[in-house]
KEBANU-732695 format. One record per residue: residue in three letters; y, x, z of N, C-alpha, C in turn. Coordinates in Angstrom, 2 decimals, always signed. Atoms other than C-alpha are relative to their C-alpha. Example, Ala and Ser with C-alpha at 12.3 -4.5 7.8 and 13.67 -1.06 7.14 Angstrom:
2
+-----+---------+---------+---------+---------+---------+---------+---------+---------+---------+
| res |     nyy |     nxx |     nzz |    cayy |    caxx |    cazz |     cyy |     cxx |     czz |
+-----+---------+---------+---------+---------+---------+---------+---------+---------+---------+
| ALA |   -1.19 |   +0.89 |   +0.00 |   -4.50 |  +12.30 |   +7.80 |   +1.20 |   +0.90 |   +0.00 |
| SER |   -1.19 |   -0.82 |   -0.06 |   -1.06 |  +13.67 |   +7.14 |   +1.09 |   -0.77 |   +0.73 |
+-----+---------+---------+---------+---------+---------+---------+---------+---------+---------+
***
This chain:
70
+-----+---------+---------+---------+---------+---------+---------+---------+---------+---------+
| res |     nyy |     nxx |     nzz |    cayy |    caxx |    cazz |     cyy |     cxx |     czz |
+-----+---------+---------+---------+---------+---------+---------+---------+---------+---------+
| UNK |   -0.90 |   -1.03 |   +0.51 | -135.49 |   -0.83 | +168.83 |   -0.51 |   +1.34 |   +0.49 |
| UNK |   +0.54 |   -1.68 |   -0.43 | -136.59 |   +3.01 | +168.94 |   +1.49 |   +0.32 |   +0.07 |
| UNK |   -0.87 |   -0.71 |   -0.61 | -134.37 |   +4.65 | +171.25 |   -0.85 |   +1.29 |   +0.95 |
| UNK |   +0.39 |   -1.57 |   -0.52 | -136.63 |   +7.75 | +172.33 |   -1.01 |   -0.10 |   -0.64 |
| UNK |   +1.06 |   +0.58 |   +0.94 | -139.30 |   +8.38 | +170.05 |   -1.19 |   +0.92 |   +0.96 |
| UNK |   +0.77 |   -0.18 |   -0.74 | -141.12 |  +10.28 | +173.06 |   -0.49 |   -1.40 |   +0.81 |
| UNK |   +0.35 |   +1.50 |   -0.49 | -141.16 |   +6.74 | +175.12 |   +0.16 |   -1.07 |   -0.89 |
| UNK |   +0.51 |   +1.03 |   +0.28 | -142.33 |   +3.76 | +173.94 |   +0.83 |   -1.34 |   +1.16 |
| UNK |   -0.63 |   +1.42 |   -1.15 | -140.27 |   +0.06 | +175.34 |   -1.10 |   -0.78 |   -0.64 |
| UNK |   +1.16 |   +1.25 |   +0.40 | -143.65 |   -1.98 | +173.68 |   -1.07 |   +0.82 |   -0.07 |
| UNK |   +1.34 |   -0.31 |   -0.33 | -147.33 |   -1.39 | +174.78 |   -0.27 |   +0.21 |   -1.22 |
| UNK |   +0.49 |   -0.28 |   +1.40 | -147.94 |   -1.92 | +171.21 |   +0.56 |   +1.01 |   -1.29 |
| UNK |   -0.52 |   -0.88 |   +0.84 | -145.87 |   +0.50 | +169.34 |   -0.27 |   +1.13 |   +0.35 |
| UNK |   +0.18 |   -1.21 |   -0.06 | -147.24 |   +3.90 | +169.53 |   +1.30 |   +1.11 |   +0.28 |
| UNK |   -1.21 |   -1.30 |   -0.64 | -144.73 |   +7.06 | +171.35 |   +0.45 |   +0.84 |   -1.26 |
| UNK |   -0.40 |   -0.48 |   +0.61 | -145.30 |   +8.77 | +168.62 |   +0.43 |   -0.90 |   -1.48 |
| UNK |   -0.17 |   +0.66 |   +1.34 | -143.72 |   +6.76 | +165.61 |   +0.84 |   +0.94 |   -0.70 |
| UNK |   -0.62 |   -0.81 |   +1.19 | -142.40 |   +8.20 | +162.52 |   +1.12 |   -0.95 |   -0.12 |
| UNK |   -1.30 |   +0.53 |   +0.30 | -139.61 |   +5.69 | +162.30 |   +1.21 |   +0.42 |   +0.70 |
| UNK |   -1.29 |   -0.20 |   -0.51 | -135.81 |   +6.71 | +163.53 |   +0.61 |   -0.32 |   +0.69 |
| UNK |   -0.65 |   +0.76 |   -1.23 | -134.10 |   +6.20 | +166.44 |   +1.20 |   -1.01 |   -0.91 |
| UNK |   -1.11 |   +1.56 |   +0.93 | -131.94 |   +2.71 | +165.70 |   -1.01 |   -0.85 |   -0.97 |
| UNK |   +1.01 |   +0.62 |   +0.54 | -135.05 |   +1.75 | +163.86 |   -0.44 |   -1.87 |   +0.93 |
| UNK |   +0.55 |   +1.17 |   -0.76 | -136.15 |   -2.08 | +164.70 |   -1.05 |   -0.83 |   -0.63 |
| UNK |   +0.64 |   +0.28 |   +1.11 | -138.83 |   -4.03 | +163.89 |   -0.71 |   -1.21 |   +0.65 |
| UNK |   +0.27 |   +1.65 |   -0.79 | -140.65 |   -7.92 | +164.69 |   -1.24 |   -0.13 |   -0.64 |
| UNK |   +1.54 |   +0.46 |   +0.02 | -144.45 |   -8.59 | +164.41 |   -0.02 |   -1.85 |   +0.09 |
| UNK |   +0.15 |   +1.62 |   -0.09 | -145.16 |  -12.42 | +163.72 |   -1.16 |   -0.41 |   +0.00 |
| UNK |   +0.98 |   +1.17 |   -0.41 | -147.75 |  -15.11 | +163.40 |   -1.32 |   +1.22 |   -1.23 |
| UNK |   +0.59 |   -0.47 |   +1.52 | -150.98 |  -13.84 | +161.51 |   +0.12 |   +1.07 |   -0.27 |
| UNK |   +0.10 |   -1.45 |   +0.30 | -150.31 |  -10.07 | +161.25 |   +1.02 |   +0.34 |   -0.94 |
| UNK |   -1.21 |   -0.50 |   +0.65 | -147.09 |   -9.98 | +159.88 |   +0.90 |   +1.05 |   +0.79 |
| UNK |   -0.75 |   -0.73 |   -0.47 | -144.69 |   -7.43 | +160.13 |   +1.69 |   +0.42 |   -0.78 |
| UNK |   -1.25 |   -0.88 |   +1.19 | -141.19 |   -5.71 | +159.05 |   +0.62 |   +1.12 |   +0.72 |
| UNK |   -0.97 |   -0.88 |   -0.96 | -139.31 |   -2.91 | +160.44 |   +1.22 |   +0.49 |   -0.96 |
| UNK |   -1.49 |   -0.74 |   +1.29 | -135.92 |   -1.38 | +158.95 |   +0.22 |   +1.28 |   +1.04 |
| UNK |   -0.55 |   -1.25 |   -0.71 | -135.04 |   +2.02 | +159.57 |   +1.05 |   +0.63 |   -0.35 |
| UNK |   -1.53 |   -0.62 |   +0.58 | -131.24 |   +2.48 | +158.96 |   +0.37 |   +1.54 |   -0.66 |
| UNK |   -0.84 |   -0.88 |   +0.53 | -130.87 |   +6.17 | +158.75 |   -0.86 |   +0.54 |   -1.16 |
| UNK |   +0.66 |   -0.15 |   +1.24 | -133.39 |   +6.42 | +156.20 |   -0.30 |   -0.53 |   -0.96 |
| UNK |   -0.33 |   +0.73 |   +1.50 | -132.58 |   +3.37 | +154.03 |   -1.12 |   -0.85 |   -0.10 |
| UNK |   +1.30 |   +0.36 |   +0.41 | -135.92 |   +2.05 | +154.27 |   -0.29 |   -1.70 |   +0.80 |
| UNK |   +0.28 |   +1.33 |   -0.81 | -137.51 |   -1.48 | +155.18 |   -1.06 |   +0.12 |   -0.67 |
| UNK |   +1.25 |   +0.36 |   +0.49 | -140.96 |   -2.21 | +155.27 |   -0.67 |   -1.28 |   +0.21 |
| UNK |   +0.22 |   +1.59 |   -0.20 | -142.80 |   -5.89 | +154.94 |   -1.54 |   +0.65 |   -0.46 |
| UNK |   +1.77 |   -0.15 |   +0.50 | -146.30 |   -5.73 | +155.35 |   -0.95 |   -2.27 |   +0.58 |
| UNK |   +0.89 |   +1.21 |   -0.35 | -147.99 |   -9.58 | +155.13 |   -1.49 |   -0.48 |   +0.38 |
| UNK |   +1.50 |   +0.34 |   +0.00 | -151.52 |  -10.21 | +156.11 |   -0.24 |   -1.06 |   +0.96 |
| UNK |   +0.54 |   +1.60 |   -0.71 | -153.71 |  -13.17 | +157.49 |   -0.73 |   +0.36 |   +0.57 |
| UNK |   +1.42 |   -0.16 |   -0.83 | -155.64 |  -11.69 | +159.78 |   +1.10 |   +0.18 |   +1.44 |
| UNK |   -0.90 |   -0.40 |   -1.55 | -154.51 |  -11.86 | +163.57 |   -0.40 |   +1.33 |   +0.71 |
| UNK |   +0.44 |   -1.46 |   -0.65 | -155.95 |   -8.06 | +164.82 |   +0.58 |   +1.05 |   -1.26 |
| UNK |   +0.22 |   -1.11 |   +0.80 | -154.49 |   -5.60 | +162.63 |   +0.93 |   +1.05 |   +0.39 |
| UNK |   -0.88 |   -0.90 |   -0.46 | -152.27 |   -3.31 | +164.99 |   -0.08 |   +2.00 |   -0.82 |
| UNK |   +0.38 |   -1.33 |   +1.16 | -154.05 |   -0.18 | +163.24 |   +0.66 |   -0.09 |   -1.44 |
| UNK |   -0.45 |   -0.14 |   +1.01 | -153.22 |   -1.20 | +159.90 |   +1.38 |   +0.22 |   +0.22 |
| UNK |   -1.26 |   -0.02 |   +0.19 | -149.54 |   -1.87 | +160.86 |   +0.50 |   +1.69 |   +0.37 |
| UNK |   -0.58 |   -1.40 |   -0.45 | -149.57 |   +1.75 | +162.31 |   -0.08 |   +0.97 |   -1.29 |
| UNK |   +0.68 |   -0.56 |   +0.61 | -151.47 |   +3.19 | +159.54 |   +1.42 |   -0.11 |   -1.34 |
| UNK |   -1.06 |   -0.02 |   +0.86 | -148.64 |   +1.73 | +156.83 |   +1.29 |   +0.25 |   +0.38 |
| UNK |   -1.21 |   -0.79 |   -0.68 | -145.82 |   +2.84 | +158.99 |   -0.26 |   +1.47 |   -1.02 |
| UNK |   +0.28 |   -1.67 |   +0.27 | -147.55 |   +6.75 | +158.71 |   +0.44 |   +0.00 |   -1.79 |
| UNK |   +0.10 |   +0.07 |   +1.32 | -148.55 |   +6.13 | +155.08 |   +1.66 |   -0.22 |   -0.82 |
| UNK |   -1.33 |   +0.43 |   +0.23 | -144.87 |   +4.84 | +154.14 |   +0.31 |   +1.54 |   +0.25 |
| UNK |   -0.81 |   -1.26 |   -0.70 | -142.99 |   +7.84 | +155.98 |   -0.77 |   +0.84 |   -0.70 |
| UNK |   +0.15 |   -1.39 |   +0.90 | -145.21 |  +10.44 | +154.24 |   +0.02 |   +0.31 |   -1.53 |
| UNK |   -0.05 |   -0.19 |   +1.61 | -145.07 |   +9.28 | +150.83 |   +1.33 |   +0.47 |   -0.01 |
| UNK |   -1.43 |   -0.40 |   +0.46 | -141.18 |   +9.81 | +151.38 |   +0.17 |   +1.74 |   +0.11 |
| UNK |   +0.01 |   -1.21 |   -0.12 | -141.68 |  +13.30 | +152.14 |   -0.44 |   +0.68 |   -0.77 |
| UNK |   +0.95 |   -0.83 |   +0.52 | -144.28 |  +14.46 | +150.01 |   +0.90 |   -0.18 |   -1.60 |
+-----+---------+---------+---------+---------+---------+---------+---------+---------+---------+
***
């Protein structure tokens, strides 16, 4: 759960995330992912079969969050 989006509670989730405090989100088997971010309505499901892809999952976070802006 993002509750300071200066600190980080998981090694693997980057300080700076674009997702919303109250935001939560669960990494699985294989390079799966989802996160929901309540105050912005949004949920994201990203599936892949590869076990290393912490970049990508960061990369479609960013990518996500700026298409909503732009």
């Amino acid at each position: 759960i993002v509750t300071d989006k200066k600190q980080s509670t998981d090694d693997k989730e980057p300080k700076d995330t674009p997702e919303s405090i109250g935001s939560y989100s669960w990494g699985g088997a294989a390079g799966t992912v989802f996160w929901i971010d309540p105050e912005k309505e949004l949920i994201g499901l990203l599936m892949t079969q590869i076990s290393d892809v912490s970049s990508s999952h960061d990369q479609f976070k960013v990518l996500t969050y700026q298409a909503l802006s732009e």
